[in-house]
N, C-alpha and C positions, 0 to 999 in steps of 0.2 A: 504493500500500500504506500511506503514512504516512496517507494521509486518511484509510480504514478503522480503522486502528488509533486516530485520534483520535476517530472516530465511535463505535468499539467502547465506548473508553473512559469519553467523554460518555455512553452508555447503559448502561454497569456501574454509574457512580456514581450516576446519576437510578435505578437500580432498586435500588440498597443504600439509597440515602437514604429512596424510599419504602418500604423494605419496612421500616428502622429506622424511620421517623414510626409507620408501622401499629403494629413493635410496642412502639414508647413508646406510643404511645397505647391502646390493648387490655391490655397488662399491665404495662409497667416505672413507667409514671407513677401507674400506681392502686395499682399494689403500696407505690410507698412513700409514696403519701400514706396508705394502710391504715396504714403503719408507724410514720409519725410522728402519725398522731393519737391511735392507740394508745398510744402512751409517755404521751400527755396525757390518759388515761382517759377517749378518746371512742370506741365499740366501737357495733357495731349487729350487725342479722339478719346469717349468713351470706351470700354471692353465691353464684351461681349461675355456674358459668365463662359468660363472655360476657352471659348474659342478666342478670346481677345480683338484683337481687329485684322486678324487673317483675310475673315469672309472679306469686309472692307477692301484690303489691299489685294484681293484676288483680283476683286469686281473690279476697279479698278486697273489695273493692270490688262485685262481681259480686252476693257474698251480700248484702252491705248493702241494694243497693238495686232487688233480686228482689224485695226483703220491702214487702208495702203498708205503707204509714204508715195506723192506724188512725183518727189525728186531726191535727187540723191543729196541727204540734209544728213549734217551731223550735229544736229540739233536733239539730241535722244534722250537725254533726263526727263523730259517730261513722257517719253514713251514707256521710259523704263522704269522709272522709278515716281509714279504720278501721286502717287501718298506721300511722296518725301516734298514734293513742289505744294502740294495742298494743303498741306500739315505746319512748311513754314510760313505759307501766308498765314493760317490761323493761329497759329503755336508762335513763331517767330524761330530762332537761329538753333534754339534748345527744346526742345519737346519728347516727353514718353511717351512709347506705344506699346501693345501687347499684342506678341508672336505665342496665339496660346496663352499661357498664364504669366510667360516669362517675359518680364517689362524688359525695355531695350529703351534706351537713351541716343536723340540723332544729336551728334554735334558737329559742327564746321568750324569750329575755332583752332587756327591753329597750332596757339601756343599751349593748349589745353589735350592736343592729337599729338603734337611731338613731347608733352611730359606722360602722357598715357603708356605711348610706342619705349620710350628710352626711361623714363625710370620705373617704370612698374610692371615693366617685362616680366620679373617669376612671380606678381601680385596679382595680376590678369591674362585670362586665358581662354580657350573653347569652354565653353557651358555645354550642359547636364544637355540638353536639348540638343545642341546641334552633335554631341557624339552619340546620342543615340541615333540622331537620322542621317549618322552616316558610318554605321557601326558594321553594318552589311556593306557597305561599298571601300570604305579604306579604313576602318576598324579604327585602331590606337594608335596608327602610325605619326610619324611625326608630325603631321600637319594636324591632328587631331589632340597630341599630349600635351599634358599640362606638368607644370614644376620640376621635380624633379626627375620623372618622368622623360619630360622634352627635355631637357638640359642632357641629359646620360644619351637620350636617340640619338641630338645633334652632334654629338661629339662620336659619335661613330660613326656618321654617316658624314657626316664635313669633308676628310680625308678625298673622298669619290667628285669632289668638286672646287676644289684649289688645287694651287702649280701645277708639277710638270703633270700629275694624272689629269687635270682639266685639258693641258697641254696635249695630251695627246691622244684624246679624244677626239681635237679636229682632224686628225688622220681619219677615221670612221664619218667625220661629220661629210668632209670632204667626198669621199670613196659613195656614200650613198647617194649623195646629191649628183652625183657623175651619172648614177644609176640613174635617178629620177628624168634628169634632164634627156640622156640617151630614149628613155621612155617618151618625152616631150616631142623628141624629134622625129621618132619613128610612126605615133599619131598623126603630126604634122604631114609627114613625104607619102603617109596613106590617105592623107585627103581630108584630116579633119584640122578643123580654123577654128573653135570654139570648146574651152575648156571648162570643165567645172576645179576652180583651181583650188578650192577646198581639201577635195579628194585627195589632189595629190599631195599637197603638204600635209595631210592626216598622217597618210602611208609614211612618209617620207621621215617624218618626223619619229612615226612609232618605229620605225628601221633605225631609228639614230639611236634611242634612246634602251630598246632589245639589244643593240650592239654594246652601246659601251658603261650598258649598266647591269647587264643580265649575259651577256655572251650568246644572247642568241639572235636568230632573224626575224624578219617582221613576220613572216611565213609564222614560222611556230607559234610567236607572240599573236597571230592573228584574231584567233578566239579568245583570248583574256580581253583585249583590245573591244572588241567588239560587244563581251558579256557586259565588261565595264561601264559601256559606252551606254548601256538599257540600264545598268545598275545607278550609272550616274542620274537618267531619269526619273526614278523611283525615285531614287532618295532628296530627288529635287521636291518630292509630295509627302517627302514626312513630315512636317507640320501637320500636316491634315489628320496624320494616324496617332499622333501623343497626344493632340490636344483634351483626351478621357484616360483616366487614372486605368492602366493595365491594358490599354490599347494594344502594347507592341506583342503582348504574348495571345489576343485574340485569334484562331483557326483562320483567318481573314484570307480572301484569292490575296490579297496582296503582298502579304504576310508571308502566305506560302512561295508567292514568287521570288519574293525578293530576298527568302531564305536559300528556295530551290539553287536561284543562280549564284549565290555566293558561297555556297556549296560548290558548282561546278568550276568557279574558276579556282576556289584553293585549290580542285582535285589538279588542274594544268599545274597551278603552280607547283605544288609536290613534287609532280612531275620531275618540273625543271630544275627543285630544289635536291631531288633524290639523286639524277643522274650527277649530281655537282658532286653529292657527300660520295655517288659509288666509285667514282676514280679516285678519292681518296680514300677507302677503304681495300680497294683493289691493288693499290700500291701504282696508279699510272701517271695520279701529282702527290706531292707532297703537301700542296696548300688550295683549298678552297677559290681560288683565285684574287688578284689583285682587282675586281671591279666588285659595285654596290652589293652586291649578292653574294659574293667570296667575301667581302667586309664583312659579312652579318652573320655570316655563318661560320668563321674565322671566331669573331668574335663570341661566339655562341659555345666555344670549347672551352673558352676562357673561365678560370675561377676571380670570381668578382667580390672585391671586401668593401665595396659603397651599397651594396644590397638591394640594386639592380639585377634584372635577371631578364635577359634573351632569352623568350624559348620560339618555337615555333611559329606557332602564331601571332608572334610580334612579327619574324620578319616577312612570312609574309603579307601582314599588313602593311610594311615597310614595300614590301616589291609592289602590291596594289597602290599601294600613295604614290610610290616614283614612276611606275608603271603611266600612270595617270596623269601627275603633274609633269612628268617628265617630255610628256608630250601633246597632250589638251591644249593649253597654254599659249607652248611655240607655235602650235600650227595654228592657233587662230592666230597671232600675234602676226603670222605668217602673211597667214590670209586677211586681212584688214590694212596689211598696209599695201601687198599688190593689189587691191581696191583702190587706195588711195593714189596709187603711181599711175595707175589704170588711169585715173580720173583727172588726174592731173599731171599731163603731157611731159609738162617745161620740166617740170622736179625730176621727172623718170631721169630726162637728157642730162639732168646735170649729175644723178647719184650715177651714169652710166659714165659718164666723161671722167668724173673721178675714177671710180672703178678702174677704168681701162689704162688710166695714167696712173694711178698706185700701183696695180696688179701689171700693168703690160703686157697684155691679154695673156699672163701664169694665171695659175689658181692661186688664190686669195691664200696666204700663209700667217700665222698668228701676229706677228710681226707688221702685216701689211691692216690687221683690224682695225689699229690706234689712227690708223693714217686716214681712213673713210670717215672724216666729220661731220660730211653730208648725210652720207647713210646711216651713220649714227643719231644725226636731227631728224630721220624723218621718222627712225624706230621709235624713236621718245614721243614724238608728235603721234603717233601712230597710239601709242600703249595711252597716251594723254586721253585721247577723243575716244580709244577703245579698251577702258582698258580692262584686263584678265577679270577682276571680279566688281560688281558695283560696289559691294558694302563689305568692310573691312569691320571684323568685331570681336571684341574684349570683352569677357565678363569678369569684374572684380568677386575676387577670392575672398576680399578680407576690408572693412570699412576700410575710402581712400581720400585722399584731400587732392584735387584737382582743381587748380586754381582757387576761385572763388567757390566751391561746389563741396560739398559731403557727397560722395560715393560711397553707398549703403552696401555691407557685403550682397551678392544677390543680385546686383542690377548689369547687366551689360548693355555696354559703350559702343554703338553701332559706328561708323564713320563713311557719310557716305562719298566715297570715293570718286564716283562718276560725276556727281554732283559738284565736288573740292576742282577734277580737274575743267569742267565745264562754266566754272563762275567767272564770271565778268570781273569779279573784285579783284582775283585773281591774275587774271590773264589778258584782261581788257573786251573791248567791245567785239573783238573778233575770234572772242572763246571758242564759238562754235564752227569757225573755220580751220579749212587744214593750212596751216602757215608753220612748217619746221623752223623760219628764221628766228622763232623765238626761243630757242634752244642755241642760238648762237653763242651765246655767254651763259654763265653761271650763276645770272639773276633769279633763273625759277628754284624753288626754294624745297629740295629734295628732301624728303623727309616730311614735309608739314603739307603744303597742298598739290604735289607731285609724288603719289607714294601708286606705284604701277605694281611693286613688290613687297609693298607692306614697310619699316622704318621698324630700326630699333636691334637688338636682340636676336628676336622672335620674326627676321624680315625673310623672304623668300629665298633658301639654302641655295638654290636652281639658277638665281638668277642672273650669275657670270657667264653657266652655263648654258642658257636659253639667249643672251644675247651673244655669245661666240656662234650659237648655231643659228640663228637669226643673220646676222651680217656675212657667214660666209654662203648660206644658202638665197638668201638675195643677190650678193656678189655674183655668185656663179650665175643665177637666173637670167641676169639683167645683163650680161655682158653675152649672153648666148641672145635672148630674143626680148624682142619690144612688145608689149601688150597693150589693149585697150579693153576697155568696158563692155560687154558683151550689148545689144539691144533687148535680150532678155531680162537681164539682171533686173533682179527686185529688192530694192533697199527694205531691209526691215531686218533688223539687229533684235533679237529677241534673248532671255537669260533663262540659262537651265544651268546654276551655278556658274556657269560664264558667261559673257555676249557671244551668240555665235549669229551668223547671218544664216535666217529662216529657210532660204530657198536658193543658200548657198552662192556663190560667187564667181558667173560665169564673165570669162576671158577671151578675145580674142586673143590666140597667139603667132607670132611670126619670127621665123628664124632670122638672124642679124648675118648670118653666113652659109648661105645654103651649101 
């Protein structure tokens, strides 16, 4: 009888404790972070019990971007982000909103965004909410950990992306682009004039990224690539599945899908992670290899006295995060700015003229990257007007003092990015044009309303990375053939975690050298 009663007991306090977490977290902790940002005159849209102003910002969003873009405008904040335009007319510069139960804070100030980024880097970090809606697609990997967590990932995974291993990386960067482009030409001499240039910088990019982070081809990596690419969908819609206490473990078709396929790609990736350990149990290497995949699992033999711990399923949520970012990213980054050279002639002739006078019609060598200032202005302009993700977000861990502000533990710090690079206050009256010249100098203010990679710490590990492959794979492009805008093409930039162009990005292409 005493056993039962200690068992009874052990299982009264495990169901008080979770039913008090469920309800601090659904209303005692939101209500008084309502409370106390209110006393600070920070107010936004009403919520919604439980769903917050999701429904709101669907509906909205829906209208925006139902409507064709008549012309090719890069005019998009209010397409993409039309709660964030509507909220500051009525809210002003600072305002709360609720994603679900979880209040989020918009800020644009940006002495207030560079103390956030750079000193409360292990103070703030992904919230509860956004790793659960993306716990199925790139798990705990580093773009998802918090404290010390992320601190122990990045320092293992850094190594895969400074000197000479970044170094010589553009040997693969190079060799694939060779591939691509031969691809370009051989369409071409068969009679086709009209590209969807998307496509190829997807492939091209997921080949760069198999090569010199995994040791494998795009071939193999095809199917992860691709699972990914519907998992990233999904998880684009989990808001919708947390916002009810016990949503995520519901039978739900969704549920099961988005189990099913994240199921299917660990099974590839095991795959790829087995044959690695069997030549080193085989005696045919002696090491895991020297790229991001031989790192983690190199590292994973290791006896650790910080009390961290590799095991499997960290790396490969690690290979699914680099997997991912490793190449989503660049190829949109890719594709939005041969949009923009498409579109605008004069810029093409001059990043070509460079080109040809750096490089001399060689291939573009790491040495020869620093020398392309032009092509460096138009990438930044490029990332400016598109860049990688609209809203950049912090949740504080632990009460914070940000400027004039109490940051209540509980509340995360949205920053909306698209918005920072698109303001007039900022950039002047021709915000929403494509003008590289304004990257001529070092007057835009990197870190505070220029952040394409995030600032701080906690900024984007990839991003030397993603622009060495970005300027030699234009480089190459641009000195082989000229493009124009296709008559098809339909402007409309829509977000599924990133901007991507809706119906894709068709090109005329023409060889410079038959």
């Amino acid at each position: 009888m005493v056993v039962i009663a200690i068992l009874v007991i052990i299982l009264l306090s495990s169901f008080f404790k979770v039913a008090y977490d469920t309800l601090s977290y659904y209303y005692l902790t939101p209500r008084r972070i309502k409370r106390i940002m209110a006393k600070q005159g920070v107010h936004g849209p009403k919520p919604r019990p439980l769903m917050g102003n999701v429904l709101d910002m669907a509906s909205l969003v829906s209208q925006t971007t139902s409507k064709e873009m008549k012309s090719i405008s890069h005019d998009i904040v209010g397409r993409l982000l039309p709660h964030y335009v509507l909220w500051t007319k009525t809210y002003g510069k600072r305002f709360i909103y609720w994603n679900g139960v979880e209040p989020r804070m918009s800020i644009t100030e940006t002495e207030l965004i560079k103390e956030l980024l750079t000193k409360y880097s292990t103070k703030a970090g992904k919230s509860w909410q956004q790793q659960q809606g993306s716990r199925h697609f790139i798990g705990r990997g580093l773009l998802m950990a918090n404290g010390d967590d992320w601190y122990h990932q990045r320092h293992i995974v850094a190594p895969a992306f400074v000197g000479d291993k970044l170094k010589s990386n553009a040997v693969h960067m190079v060799e694939c682009t060779k591939k691509m482009l031969q691809s370009l030409q051989s369409a071409v001499e068969s009679g086709q004039t009209e590209f969807e240039i998307g496509e190829y910088m997807t492939r091209l990019t997921a080949d760069i990224i198999s090569r010199t982070e995994f040791d494998t081809s795009y071939e193999k990596g095809k199917q992860i690539f691709q699972l990914l690419t519907i998992l990233q969908r999904l998880s684009a819609q989990a808001t919708r599945q947390l916002w009810f206490p016990g949503s995520r473990f519901f039978p739900s078709k969704y549920n099961k899908e988005i189990k099913s396929l994240k199921m299917e790609v660990e099974r590839l990736l095991l795959e790829i992670i087995q044959s690695r350990k069997d030549c080193v149990e085989i005696g045919r290497s002696n090491s895991h290899g020297n790229d991001l995949l031989g790192m983690l699992l190199n590292e994973m033999q290791k006896t650790r006295g910080d009390g961290f711990s590799l095991n499997l399923q960290l790396i490969m949520d690690e290979c699914k995060t680099f997997f991912f970012a490793g190449h989503e990213t660049t190829s949109l980054l890719l594709t939005w700015t041969i949009m923009l050279l498409a579109t605008n002639p004069s810029w093409q002739e001059k990043v070509r003229a460079e080109v040809n006078q750096v490089c001399n019609g060689e291939t573009p060598t790491i040495d020869n990257l620093s020398k392309l200032t032009l092509l460096n202005m138009v990438i930044n302009e490029c990332l400016r007007l598109y860049p990688p993700a609209t809203l950049l977000p912090r949740m504080a861990f632990e009460d914070l003092k940000l400027g004039d502000l109490h940051i209540p533990k509980g509340l995360s710090i949205w920053i909306p990015v698209l918005a920072l690079h698109h303001s007039e206050e900022f950039w002047g009256k021709d915000a929403n044009e494509f003008n590289p010249d304004r990257f001529t100098s070092r007057s835009f203010a990197l870190g505070r309303h220029f952040i394409p990679f995030a600032a701080g710490p906690r900024n984007c590990i990839g991003q030397n990375f993603a622009m060495m492959e970005a300027k030699i794979i234009l480089a190459m492009l641009i000195s082989r053939f000229s493009f124009t805008i296709s008559d098809s093409y339909r402007h409309a930039p829509v977000v599924v975690m990133t901007i991507k162009p809706k119906y894709g990005v068709q090109v005329y292409m023409k060889p410079l050298n038959p």
